[in-house]
py3Dmol code that shows the C-alpha trace and the ligand (Angstrom):
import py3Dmol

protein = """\
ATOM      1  CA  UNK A   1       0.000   0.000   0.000  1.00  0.00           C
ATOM      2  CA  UNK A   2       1.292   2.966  -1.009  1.00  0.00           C
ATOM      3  CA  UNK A   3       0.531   7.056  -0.461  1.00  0.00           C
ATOM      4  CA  UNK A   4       1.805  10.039  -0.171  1.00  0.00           C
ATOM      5  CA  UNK A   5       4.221   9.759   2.813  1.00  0.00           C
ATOM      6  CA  UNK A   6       5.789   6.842   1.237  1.00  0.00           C
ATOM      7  CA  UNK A   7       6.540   9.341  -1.608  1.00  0.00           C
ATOM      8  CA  UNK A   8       8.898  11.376   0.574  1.00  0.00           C
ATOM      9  CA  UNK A   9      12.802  11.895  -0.260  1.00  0.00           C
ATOM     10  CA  UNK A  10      15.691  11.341   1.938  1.00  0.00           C
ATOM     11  CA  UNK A  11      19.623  11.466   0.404  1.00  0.00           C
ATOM     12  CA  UNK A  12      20.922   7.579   1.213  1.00  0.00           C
ATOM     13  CA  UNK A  13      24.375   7.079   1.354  1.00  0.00           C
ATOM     14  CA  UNK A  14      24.066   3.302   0.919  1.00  0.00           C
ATOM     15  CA  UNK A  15      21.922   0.177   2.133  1.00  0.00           C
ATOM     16  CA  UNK A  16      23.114  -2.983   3.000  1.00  0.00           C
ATOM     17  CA  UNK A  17      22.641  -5.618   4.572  1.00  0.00           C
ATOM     18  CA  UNK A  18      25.278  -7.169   7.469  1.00  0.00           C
ATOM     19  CA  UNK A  19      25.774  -8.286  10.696  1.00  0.00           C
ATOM     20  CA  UNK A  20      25.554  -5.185  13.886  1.00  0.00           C
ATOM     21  CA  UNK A  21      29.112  -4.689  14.931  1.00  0.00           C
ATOM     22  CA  UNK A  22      28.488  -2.900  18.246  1.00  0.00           C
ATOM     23  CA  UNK A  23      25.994  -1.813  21.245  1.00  0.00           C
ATOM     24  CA  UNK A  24      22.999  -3.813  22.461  1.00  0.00           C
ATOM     25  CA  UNK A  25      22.393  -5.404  19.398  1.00  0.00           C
ATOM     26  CA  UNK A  26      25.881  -6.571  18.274  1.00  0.00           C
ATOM     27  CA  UNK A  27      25.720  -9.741  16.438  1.00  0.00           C
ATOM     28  CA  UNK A  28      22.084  -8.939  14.997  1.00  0.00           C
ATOM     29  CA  UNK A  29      21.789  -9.970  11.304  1.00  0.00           C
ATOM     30  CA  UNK A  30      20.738  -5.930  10.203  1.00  0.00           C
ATOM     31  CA  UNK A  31      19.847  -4.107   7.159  1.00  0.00           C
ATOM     32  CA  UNK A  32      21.603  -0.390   7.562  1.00  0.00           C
ATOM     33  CA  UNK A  33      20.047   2.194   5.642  1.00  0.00           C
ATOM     34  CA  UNK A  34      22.646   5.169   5.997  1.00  0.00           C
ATOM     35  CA  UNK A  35      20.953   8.840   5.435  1.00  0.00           C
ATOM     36  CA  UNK A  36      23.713  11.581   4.065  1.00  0.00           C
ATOM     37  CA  UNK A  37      23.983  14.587   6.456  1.00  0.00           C
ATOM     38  CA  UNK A  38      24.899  15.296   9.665  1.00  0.00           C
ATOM     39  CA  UNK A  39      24.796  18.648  11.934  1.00  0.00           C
ATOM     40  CA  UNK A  40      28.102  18.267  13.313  1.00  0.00           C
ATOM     41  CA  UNK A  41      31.306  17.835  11.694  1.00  0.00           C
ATOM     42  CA  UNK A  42      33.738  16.388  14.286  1.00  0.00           C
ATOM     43  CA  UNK A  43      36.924  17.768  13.009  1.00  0.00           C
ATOM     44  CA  UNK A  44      38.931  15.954  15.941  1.00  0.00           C
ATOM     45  CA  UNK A  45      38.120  12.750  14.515  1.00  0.00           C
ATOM     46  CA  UNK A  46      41.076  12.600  11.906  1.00  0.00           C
ATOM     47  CA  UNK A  47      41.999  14.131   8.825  1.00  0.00           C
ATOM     48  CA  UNK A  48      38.313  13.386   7.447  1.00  0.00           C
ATOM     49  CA  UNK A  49      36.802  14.484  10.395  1.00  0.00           C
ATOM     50  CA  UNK A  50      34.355  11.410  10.908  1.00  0.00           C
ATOM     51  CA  UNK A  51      34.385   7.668   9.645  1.00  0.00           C
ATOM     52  CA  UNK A  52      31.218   8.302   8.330  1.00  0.00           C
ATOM     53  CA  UNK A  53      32.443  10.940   6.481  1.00  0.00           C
ATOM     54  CA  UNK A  54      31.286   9.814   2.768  1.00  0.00           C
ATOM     55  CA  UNK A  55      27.490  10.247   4.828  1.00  0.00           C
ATOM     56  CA  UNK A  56      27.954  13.865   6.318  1.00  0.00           C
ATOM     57  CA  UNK A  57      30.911  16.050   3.714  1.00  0.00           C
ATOM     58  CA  UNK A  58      29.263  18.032   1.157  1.00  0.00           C
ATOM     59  CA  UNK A  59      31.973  17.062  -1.151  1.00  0.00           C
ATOM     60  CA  UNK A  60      30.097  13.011  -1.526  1.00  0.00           C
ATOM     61  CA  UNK A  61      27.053  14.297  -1.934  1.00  0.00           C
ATOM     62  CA  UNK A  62      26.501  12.809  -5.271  1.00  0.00           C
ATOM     63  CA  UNK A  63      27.222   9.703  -4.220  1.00  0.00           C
ATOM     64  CA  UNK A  64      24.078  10.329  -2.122  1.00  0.00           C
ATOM     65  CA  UNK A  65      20.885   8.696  -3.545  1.00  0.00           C
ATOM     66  CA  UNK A  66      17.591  10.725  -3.091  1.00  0.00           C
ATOM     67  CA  UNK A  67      14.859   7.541  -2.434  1.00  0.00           C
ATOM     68  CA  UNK A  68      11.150   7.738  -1.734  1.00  0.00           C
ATOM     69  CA  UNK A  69      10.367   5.683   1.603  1.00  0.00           C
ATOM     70  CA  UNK A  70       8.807   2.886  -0.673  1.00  0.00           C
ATOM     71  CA  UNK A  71      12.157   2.911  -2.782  1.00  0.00           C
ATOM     72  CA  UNK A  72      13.605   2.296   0.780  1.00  0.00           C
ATOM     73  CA  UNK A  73      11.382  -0.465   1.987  1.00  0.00           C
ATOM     74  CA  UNK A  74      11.883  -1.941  -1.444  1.00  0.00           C
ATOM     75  CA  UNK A  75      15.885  -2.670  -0.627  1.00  0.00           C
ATOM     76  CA  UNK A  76      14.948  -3.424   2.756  1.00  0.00           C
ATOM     77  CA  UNK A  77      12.697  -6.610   1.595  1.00  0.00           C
ATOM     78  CA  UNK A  78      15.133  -8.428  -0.690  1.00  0.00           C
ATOM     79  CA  UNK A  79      16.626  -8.913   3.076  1.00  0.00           C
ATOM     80  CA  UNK A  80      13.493  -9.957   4.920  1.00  0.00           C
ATOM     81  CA  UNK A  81      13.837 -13.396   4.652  1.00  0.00           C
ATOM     82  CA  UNK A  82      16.823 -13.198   6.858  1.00  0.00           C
ATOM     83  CA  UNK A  83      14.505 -11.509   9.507  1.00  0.00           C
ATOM     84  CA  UNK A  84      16.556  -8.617  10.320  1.00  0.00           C
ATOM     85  CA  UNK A  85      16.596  -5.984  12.357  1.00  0.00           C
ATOM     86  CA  UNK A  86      16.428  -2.327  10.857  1.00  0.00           C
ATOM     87  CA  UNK A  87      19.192   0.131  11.203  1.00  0.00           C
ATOM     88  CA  UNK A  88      19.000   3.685  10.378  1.00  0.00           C
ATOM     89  CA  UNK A  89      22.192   5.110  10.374  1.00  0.00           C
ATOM     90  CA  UNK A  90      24.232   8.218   8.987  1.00  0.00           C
ATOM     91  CA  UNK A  91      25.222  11.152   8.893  1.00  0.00           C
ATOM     92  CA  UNK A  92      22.430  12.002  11.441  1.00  0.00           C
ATOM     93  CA  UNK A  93      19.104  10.236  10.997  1.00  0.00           C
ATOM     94  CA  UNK A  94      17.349  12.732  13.411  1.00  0.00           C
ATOM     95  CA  UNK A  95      17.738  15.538  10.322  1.00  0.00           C
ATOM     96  CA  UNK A  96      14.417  13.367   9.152  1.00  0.00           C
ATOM     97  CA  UNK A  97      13.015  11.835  11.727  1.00  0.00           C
ATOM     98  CA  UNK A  98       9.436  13.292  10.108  1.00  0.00           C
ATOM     99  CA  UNK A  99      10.197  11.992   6.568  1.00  0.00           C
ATOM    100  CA  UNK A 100      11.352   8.609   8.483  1.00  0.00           C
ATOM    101  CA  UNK A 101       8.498   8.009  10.452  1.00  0.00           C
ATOM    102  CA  UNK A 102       6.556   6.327   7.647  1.00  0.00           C
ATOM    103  CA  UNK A 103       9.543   3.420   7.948  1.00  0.00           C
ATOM    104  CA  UNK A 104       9.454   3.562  11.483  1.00  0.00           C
ATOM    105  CA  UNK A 105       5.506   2.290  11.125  1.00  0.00           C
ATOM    106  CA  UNK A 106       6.232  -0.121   8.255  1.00  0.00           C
ATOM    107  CA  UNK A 107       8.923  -2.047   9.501  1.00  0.00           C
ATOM    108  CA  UNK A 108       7.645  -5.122  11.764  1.00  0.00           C
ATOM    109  CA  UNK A 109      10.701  -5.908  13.654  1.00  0.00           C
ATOM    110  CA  UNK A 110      13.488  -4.612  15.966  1.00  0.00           C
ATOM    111  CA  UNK A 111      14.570  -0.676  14.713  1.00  0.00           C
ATOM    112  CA  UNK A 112      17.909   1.046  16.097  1.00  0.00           C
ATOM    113  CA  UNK A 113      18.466   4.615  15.583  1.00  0.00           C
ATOM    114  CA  UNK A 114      22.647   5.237  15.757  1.00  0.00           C
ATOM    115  CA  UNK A 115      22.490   9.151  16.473  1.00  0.00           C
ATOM    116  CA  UNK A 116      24.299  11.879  17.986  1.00  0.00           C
ATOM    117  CA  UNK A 117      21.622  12.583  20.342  1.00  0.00           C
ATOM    118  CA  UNK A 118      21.476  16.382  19.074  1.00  0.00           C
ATOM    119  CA  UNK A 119      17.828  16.095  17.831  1.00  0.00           C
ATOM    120  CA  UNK A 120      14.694  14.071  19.506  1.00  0.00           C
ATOM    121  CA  UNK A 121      11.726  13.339  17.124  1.00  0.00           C
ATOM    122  CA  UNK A 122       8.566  14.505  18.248  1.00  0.00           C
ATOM    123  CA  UNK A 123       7.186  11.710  20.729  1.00  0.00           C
ATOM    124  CA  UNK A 124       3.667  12.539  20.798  1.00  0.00           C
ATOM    125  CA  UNK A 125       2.920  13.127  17.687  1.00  0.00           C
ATOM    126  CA  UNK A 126       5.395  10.385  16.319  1.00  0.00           C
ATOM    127  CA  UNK A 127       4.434   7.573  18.982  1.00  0.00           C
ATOM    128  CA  UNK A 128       6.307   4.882  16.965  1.00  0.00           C
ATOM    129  CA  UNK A 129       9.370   5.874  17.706  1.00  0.00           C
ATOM    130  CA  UNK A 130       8.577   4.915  21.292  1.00  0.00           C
ATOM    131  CA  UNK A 131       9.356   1.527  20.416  1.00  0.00           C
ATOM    132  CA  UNK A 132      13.450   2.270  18.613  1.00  0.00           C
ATOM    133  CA  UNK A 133      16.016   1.328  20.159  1.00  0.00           C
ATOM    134  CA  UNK A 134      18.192   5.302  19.906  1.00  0.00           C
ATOM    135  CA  UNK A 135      22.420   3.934  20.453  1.00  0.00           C
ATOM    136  CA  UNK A 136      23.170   7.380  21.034  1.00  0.00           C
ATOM    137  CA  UNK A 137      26.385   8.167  20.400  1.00  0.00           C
ATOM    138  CA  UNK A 138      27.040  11.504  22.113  1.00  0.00           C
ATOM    139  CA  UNK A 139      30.193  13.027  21.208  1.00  0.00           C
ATOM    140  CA  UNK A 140      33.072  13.769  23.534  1.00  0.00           C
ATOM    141  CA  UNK A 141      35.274  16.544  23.588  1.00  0.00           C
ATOM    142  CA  UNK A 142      37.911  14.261  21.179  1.00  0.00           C
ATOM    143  CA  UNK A 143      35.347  14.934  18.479  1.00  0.00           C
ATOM    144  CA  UNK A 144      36.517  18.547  18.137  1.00  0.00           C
ATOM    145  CA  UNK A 145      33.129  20.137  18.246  1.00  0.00           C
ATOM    146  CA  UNK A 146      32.652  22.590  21.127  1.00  0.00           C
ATOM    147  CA  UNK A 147      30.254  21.415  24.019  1.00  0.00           C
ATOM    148  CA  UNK A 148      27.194  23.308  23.530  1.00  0.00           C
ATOM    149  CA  UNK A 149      26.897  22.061  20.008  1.00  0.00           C
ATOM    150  CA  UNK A 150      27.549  18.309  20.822  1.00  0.00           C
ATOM    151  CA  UNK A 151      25.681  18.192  24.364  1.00  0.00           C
ATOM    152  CA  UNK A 152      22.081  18.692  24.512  1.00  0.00           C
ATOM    153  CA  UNK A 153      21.349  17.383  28.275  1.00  0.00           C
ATOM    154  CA  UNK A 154      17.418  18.025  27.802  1.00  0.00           C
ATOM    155  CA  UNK A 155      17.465  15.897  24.007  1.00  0.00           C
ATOM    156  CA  UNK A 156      19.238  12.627  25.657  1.00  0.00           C
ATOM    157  CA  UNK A 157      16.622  12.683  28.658  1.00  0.00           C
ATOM    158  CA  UNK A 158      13.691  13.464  26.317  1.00  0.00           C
ATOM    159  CA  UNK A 159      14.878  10.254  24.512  1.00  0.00           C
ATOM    160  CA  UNK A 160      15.845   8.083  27.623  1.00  0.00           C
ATOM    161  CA  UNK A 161      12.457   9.027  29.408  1.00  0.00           C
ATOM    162  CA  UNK A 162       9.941   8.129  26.218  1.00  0.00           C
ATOM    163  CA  UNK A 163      12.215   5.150  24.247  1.00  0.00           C
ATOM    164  CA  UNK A 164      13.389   2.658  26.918  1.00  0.00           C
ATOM    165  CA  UNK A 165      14.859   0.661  24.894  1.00  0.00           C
ATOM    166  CA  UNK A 166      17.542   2.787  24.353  1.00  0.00           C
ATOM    167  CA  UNK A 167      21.092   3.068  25.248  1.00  0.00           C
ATOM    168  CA  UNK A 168      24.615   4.888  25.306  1.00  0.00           C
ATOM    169  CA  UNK A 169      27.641   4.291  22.854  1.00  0.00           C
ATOM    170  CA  UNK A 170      31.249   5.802  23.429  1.00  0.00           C
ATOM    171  CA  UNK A 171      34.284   5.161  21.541  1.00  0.00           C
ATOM    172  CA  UNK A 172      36.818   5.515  23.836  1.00  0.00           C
ATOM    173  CA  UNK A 173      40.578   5.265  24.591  1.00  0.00           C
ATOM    174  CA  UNK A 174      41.066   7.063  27.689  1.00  0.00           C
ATOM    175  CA  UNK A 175      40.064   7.882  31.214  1.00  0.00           C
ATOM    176  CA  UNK A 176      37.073   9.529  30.138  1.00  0.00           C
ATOM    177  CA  UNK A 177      34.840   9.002  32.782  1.00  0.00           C
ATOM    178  CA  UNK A 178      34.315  12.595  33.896  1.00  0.00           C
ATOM    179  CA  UNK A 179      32.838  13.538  30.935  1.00  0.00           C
ATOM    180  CA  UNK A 180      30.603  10.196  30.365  1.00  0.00           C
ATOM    181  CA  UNK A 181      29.125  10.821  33.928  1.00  0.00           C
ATOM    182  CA  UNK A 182      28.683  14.405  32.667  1.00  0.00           C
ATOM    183  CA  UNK A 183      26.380  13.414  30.124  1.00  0.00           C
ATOM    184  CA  UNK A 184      24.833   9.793  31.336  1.00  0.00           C
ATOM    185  CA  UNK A 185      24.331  11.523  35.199  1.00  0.00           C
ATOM    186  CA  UNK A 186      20.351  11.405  36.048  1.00  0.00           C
ATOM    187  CA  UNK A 187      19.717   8.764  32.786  1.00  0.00           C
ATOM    188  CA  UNK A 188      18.645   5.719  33.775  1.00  0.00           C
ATOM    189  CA  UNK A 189      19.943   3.911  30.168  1.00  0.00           C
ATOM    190  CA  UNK A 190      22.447   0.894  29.967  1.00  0.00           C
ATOM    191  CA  UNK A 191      25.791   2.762  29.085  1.00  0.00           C
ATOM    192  CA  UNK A 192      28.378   0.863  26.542  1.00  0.00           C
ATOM    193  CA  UNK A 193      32.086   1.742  26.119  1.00  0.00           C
ATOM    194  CA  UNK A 194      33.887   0.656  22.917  1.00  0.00           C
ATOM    195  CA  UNK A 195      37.295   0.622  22.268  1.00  0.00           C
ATOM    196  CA  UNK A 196      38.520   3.320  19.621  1.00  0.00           C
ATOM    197  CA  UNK A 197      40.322   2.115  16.599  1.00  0.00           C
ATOM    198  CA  UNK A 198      39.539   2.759  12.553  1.00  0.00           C
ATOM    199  CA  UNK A 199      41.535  -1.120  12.130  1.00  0.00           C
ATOM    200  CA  UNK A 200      42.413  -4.219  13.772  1.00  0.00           C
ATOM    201  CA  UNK A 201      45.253  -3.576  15.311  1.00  0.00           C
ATOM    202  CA  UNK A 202      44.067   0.226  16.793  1.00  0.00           C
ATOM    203  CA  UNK A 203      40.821  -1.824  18.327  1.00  0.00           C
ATOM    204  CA  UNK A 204      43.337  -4.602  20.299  1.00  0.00           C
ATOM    205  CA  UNK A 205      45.198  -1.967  21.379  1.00  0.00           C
ATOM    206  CA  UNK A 206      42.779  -0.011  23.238  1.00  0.00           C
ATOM    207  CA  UNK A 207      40.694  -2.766  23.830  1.00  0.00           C
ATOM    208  CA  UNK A 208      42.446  -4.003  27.387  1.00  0.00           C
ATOM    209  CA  UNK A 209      42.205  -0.459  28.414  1.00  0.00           C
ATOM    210  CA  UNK A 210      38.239  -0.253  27.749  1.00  0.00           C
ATOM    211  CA  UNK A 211      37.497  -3.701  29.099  1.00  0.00           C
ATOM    212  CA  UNK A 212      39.294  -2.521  32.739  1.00  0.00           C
ATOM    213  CA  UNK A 213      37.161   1.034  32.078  1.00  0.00           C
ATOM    214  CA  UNK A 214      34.150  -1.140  32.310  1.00  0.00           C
ATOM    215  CA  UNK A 215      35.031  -3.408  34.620  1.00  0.00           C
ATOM    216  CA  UNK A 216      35.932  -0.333  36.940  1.00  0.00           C
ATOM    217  CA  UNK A 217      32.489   1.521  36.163  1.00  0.00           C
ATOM    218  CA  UNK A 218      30.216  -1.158  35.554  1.00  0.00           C
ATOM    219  CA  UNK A 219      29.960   0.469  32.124  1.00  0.00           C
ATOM    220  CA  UNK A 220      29.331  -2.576  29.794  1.00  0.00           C
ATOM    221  CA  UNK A 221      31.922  -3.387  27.238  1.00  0.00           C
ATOM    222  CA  UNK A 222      31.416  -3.468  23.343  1.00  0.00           C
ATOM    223  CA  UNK A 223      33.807  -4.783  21.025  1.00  0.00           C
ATOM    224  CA  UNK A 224      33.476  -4.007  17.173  1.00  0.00           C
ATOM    225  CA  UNK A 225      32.871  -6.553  15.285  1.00  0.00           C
ATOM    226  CA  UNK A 226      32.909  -5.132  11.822  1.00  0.00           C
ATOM    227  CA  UNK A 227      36.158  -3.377  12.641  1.00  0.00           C
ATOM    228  CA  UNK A 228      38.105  -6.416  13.540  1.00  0.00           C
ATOM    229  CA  UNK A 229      37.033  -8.437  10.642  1.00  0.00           C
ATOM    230  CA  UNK A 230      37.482  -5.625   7.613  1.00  0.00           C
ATOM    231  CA  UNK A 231      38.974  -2.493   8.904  1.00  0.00           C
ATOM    232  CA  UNK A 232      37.843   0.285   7.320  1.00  0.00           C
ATOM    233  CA  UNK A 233      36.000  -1.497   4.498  1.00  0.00           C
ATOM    234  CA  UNK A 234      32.657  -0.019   3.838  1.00  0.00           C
ATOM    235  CA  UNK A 235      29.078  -1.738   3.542  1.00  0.00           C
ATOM    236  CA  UNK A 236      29.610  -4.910   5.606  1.00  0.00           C
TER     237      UNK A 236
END
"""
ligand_1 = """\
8
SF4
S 28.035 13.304 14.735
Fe 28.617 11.285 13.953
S 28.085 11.303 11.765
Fe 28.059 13.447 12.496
S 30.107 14.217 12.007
Fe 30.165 13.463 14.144
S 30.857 11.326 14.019
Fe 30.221 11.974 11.954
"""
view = py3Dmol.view(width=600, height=400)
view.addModel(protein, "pdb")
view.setStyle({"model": 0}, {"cartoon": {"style": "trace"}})
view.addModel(ligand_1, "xyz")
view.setStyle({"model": 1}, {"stick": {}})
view.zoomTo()
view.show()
């Protein structure tokens, strides 16, 4: 069934179908349905600023895709077979959480949202989203963007208080635990640390670090899956 919602654009960076690397959900077969554009840029994180930086720099954007939702839900059935869950990545999904919400309602399983926690969709009037799963990824201060722009205290609890299945996700290869508390203080959401690292051998370095940073926290550990297996290869 088809109307005019399911008519609505949104630029894709890619879909594909894989296995969930990290968070709640690792080891999830998962179709990933990347949107292009972000609202931060997080120069700190290397000379591209982000890893996702084919989904957020101007400079790919015609590499982007502009798809209808049903162009979207199209993709996502050549995978349903494999019952999946749905993940809606980026960039920063929360740019269209209205032109999403159509998805939201389609899809009949388990939905994550990876985000930066900048943005909440509107609960009320977009009850749906009630039932995703938000990993959100708030970003430190090694992301380079100033506080105020990457910390929005009253987004995360809006989030935390009206989608309980969420959860936190930090990358992390220090003693960062001031500024986790910072933002997880008074959130009542499982928190997951993950070791930093763009390839194998980055990941097992930091990785005994993180797994003591848990243990001493009772943060729970992540690994990344997709990391240790292909580096920075995209699409799996
Ligand atoms: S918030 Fe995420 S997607 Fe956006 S620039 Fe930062 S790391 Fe990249």
């Amino acid at each position: 069934m088809e109307n005019g919602e399911w008519r609505v654009k949104i630029p894709v960076s890619e879909i594909f179908y894989s296995i969930q690397g990290e968070g709640k959900y690792a080891g999830n077969p998962s179709v990933f349905v990347r949107v292009g554009g972000c609202n931060l840029k997080c120069p700190g994180f290397g000379k591209n600023g982000c890893d996702s930086f084919y989904a957020v720099d101007k400079k790919y954007k015609n590499s982007w895709q502009e798809m209808s939702i049903s162009e979207i839900i199209a993709e996502i059935k050549k995978y349903l077979r494999f019952n999946p869950d749905l993940v809606i990545t980026g960039g920063e999904p929360g740019l269209y959480f209205e032109r999403l919400y159509p998805l939201i309602k389609w899809f009949r399983g388990n939905i994550t949202i990876e985000t930066n926690a900048t943005i909440a969709p509107e609960f009320d009037k977009y009850s749906e989203y009630k039932n995703v799963a938000f990993a959100m990824s708030v970003k430190l201060s090694n992301s380079g963007e100033e506080y105020n722009k990457r910390v929005k205290k009253e987004v995360i609890e809006n989030i935390a208080k009206n989608a309980k299945k969420s959860f936190f996700k930090f990358v992390v290869d220090k003693d960062l635990k001031e500024e986790i508390e910072d933002i997880t203080n008074g959130v009542d959401i499982p928190v997951y640390c993950m070791p930093l690292g763009a390839t194998k051998e980055e990941l097992e370095k930091n990785a005994p670090f993180v797994f003591e940073f848990c243990l001493k926290n009772g943060y729970r550990y992540s690994d990344r899956i997709h990391i240790r297996l292909f580096g920075k290869k995209r699409g799996v």
